[in-house]
N, C-alpha and C positions, 0 to 999 in steps of 0.2 A: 504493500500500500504506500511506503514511503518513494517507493520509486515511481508509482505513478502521481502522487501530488508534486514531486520535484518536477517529471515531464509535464502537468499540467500550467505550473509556475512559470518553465522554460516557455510555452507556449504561448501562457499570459504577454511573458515578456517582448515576445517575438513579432506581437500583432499591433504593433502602434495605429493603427487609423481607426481600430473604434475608440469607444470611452473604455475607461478602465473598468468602473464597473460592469461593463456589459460582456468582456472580455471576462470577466472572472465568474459572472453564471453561465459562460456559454460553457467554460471550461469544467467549471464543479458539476454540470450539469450531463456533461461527453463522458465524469470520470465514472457516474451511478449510470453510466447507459451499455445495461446489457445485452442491449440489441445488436444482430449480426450487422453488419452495414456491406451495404452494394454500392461502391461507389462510380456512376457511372462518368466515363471522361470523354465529354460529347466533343470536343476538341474545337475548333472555330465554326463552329455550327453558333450561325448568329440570331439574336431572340424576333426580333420583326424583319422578318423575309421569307415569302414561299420560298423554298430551297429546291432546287433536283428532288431524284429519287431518295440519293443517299441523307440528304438531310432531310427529307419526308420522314425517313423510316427512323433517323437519330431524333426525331422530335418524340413519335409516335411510341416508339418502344420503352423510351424515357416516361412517356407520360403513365403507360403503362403498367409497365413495370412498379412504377409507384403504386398506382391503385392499386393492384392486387398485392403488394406485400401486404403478409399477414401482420400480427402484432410481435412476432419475434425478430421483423425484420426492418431496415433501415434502407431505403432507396436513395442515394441524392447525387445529384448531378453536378460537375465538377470539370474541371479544366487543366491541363499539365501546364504548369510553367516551374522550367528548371529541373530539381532531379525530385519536385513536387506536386502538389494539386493544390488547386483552390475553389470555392468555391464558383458554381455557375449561378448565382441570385436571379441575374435578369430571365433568364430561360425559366427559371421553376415561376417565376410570376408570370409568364408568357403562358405558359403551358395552364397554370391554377387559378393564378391571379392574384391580387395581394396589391399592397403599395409597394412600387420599387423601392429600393434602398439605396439609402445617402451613402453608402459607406462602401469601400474598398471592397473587391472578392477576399475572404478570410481564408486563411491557409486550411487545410481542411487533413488530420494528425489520422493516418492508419494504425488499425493495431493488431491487435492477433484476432484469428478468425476472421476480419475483414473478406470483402475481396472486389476486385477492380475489375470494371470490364470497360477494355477499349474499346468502344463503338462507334465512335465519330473518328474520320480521317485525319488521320494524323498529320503535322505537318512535315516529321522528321522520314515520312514518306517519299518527301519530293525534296528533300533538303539532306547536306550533313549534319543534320541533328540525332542520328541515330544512336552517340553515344550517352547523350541526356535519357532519348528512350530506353534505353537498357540500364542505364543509373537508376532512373524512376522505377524498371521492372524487378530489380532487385534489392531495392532499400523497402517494398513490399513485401517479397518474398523472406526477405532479412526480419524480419517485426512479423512474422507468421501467420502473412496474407497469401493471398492464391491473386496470379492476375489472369484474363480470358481477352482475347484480341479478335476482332471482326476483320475477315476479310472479305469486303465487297466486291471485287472483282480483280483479275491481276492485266488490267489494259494498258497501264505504262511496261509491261514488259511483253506481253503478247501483242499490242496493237500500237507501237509509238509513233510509228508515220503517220496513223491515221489521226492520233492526238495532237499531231507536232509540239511534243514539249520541247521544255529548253532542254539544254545539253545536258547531261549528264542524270536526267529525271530518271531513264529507266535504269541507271546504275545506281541509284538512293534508294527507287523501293526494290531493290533486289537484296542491298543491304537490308532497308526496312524486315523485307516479309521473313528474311533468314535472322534476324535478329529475336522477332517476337516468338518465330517457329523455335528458335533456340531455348529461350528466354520465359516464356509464355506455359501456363497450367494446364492451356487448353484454346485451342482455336474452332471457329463460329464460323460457319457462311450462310446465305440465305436460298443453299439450293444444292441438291444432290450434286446438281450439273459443276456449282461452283466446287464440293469438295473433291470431286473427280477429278479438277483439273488443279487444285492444288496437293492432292494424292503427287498427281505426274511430275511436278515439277520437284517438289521434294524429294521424287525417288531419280531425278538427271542430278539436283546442285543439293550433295552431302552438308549436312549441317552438323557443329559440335556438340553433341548433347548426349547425355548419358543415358537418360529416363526415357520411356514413351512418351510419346504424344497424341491426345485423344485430339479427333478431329471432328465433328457435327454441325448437322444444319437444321434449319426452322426455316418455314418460307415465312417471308413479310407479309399484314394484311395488307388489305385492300380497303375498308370502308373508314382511311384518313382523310378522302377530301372532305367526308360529314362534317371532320372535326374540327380542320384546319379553322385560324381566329378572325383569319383577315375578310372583313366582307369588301363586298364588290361594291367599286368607287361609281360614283354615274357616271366617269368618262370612260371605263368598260361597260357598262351596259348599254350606252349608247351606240358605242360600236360593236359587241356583239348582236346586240340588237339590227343593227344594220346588213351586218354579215350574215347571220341567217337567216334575215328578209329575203337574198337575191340567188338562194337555191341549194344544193349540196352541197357539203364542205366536207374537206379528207382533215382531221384533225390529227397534226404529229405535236407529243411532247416530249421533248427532246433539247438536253441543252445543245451548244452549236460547236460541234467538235464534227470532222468529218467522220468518225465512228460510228458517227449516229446518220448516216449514209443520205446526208442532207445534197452531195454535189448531184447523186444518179435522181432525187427525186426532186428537185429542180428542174434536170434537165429533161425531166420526162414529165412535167406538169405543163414546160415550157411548150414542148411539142405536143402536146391536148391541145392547149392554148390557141396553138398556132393551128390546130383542126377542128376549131370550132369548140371544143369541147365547153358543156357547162359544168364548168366544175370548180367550186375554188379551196385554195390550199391556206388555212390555219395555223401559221406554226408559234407554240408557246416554249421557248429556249430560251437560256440567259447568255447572254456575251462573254463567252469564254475568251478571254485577253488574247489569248495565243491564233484564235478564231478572225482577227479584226479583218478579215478577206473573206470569209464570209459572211459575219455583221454588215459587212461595205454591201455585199451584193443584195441582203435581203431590204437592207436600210432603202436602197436606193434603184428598187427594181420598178422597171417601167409598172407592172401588175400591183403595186404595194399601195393598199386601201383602194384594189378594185376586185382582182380575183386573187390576190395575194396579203393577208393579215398576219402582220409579225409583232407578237408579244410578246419583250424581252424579262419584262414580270409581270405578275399576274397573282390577283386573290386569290384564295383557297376557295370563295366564296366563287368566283368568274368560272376559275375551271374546272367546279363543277356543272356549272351549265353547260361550258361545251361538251363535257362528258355526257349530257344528255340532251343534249338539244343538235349538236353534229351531226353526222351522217353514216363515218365510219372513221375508227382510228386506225393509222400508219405508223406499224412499225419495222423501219426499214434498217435499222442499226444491224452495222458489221459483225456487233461481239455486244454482249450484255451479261451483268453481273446478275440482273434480275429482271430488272425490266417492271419496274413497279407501275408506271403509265400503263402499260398494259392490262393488270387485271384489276386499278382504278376504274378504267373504265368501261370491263368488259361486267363489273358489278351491276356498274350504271347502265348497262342493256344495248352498250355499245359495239358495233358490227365490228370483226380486227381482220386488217389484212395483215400478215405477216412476214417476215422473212424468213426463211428456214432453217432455225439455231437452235439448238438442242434444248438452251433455257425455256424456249418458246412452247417448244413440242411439251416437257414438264409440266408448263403451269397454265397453256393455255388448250393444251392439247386439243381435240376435234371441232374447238369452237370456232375456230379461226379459217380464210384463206387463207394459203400458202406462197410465197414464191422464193425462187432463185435466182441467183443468176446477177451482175452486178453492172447487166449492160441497161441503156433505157430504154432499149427494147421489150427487155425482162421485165421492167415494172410497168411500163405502157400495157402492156399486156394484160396483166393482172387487172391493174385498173379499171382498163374496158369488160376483164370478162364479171368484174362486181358490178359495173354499171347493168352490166346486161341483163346479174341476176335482181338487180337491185328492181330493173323495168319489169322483169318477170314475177315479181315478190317471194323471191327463192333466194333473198339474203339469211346467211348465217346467224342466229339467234348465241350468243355464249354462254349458253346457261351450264355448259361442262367445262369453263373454265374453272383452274383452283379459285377458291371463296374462305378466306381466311381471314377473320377478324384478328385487330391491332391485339387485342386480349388473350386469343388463343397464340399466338404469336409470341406473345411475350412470355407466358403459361410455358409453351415449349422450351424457350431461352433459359428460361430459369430450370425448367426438368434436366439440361444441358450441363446448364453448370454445378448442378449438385451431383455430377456425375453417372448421370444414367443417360442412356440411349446414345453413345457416340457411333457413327457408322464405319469408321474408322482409326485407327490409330497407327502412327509412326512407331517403328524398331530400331531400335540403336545399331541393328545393323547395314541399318538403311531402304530397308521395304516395307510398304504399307500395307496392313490385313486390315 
């Protein structure tokens, strides 16, 4: 007991930006709390912004996660800085509500039986920061916590042309993912398809580690746009409103990375276009920095606010209307880690055409067309022959897509991390059963 009121003392001392007093019931208050705590480290996942898929799913799982702990358990969301965490304030009032706080993020003290899960992207992903990461995963592990690491997809190292990152990107998370693989109690994806293929690459690039490694997945829900805070401003509605006054619309969500195989469906909306077609194209992406050549094109296209609608953000509240007020969603992306747009809005009773990627065949299986092929003939194609069923009324209904609520979802994460159901696990001698 004397050692933990000295670490409680040390803590006091360490936290100059609140009041003193408030720093010493928060502390007296952490040292009678025998609650496990989940501390989750949502990483620069920011509190007012729809996000991607990945920060969709870091909001949602967070939110979560919270409601269903029981009473022996402690959920709180948090942030690395250093070879530490601190608290995430603004996001837990994003997510609950509350009045935000004047006061700095508070260092946020692990202890035994704890445990960490990395869920938000890292930054020491795309950076040399990976020796902080591995500081932080073992000054846990040192104080006798367990940590668990999400991996979303591995596209800076399977797909880096098509992302154009800056130099040296897919050599950080290579470091990254061999670090946490190292380091880590336990790794998370959100898809058979995902662990299969970090199954692979763990059994090509040997990593240093003595113990096994469990490796499991939970698919993401679906029914977060319900939830999402942001309502829809009247300068979207005004323009959705507009937009689906003047006929069919292909709706792609997708940020703007060539990955997400925005140059082949460009260039095959262009040529409808140019045949008459009535057709127009929706796309809601955010402006990937590295993207500014195709920002340029979408920004400044002859079709933009006639048959072409580009919303670089967008309410939670807007895109669910077009999730259900659309026509059909496109999803034409080269690689996907999940593909959470997808069964958003195949919920929402939304028609999908597809590409043909294993993630897709998973989670959205027989609901969907299909196609291949990466020429614009390939999707021209496709297109016309949904119009045709569309004329016929022999569109696809997706009622056999996966239907996974945020609850069950998080329900699974957590069955995960108390160690049941891995479908895999790593051998020290380097092969995964």
């Amino acid at each position: 007991m004397r050692s933990a009121f000295a670490s409680a003392a040390r803590e006091i001392g360490a936290a100059p930006s609140a009041p003193f007093g408030e720093r010493v019931r928060r502390q007296v208050q952490a040292l009678f709390d025998r609650r496990r705590h989940l501390l989750v480290d949502v990483a620069d996942e920011p509190a007012h912004r729809v996000s991607g898929g990945i920060g969709r799913a870091v909001r949602e799982l967070t939110r979560h996660l919270t409601l269903s702990a029981g009473a022996d358990l402690c959920v709180r969301p948090v942030r690395s800085k250093g070879t530490g965490f601190r608290s995430a304030e603004d996001l837990s009032v994003v997510l609950f509500g509350g009045a935000p706080s004047s006061q700095a993020p508070e260092r946020v003290r692990v202890r035994r039986g704890d445990r960490v899960l990395l869920l938000g992207l890292d930054r020491s992903a795309f950076s040399p920061a990976v020796p902080d990461l591995v500081a932080r995963i073992r000054r846990v592990r040192a104080r006798g916590g367990e940590v668990f690491a999400m991996v979303h997809d591995l596209h800076p190292i399977d797909q880096p042309e098509s992302y154009r990152f800056p130099a040296g990107t897919p050599a950080f998370f290579a470091a990254w993912l061999a670090a946490i693989c190292t380091e880590c109690d336990g790794i998370l994806c959100s898809s058979r398809t995902m662990t299969g293929r970090l199954a692979s690459w763990l059994a090509e690039h040997p990593i240093p580690r003595t113990r096994s490694l469990p490796i499991g997945f939970f698919h993401l829900g679906t029914d977060g746009t319900r939830t999402l805070p942001e309502p829809c401003s009247a300068e979207e509605t005004a323009t959705i409103d507009r937009l689906l006054s003047l006929g069919p619309s292909v709706l792609i969500v997708a940020q703007l990375y060539l990955l997400k195989g925005y140059e082949q469906v460009l260039a095959a909306f262009e040529r409808l276009w140019g045949g008459g077609a009535d057709l127009r194209l929706v796309v809601v992406g955010d402006t990937g920095a590295p993207e500014s050549e195709l920002k340029a094109r979408l920004a400044g296209h002859t079709e933009r606010d006639r048959r072409l609608f580009w919303f670089a953000h967008l309410s939670g509240e807007a895109l669910l209307r077009l999730y259900r007020e659309c026509s059909v969603l496109l999803g034409a992306s080269l690689a996907e880690g999940f593909g959470l747009p997808v069964l958003e809005a195949a919920r929402e009773g939304l028609p999908l055409i597809l590409r043909d990627l294993p993630i897709y065949r998973e989670t959205a299986g027989s609901a969907a067309i299909y196609f291949s092929g990466e020429s614009v003939e390939d999707l021209v194609a496709v297109l016309e022959e949904w119009q045709a069923r569309r004329a016929r009324g022999e569109e696809l209904a997706p009622t056999t897509a996966l239907s996974v609520t945020w609850a069950q979802s998080a329900a699974r994460l957590l069955k995960l991390i108390d160690g049941r159901d891995w479908s895999h696990r790593w051998l020290p001698e380097g092969r995964v059963a």
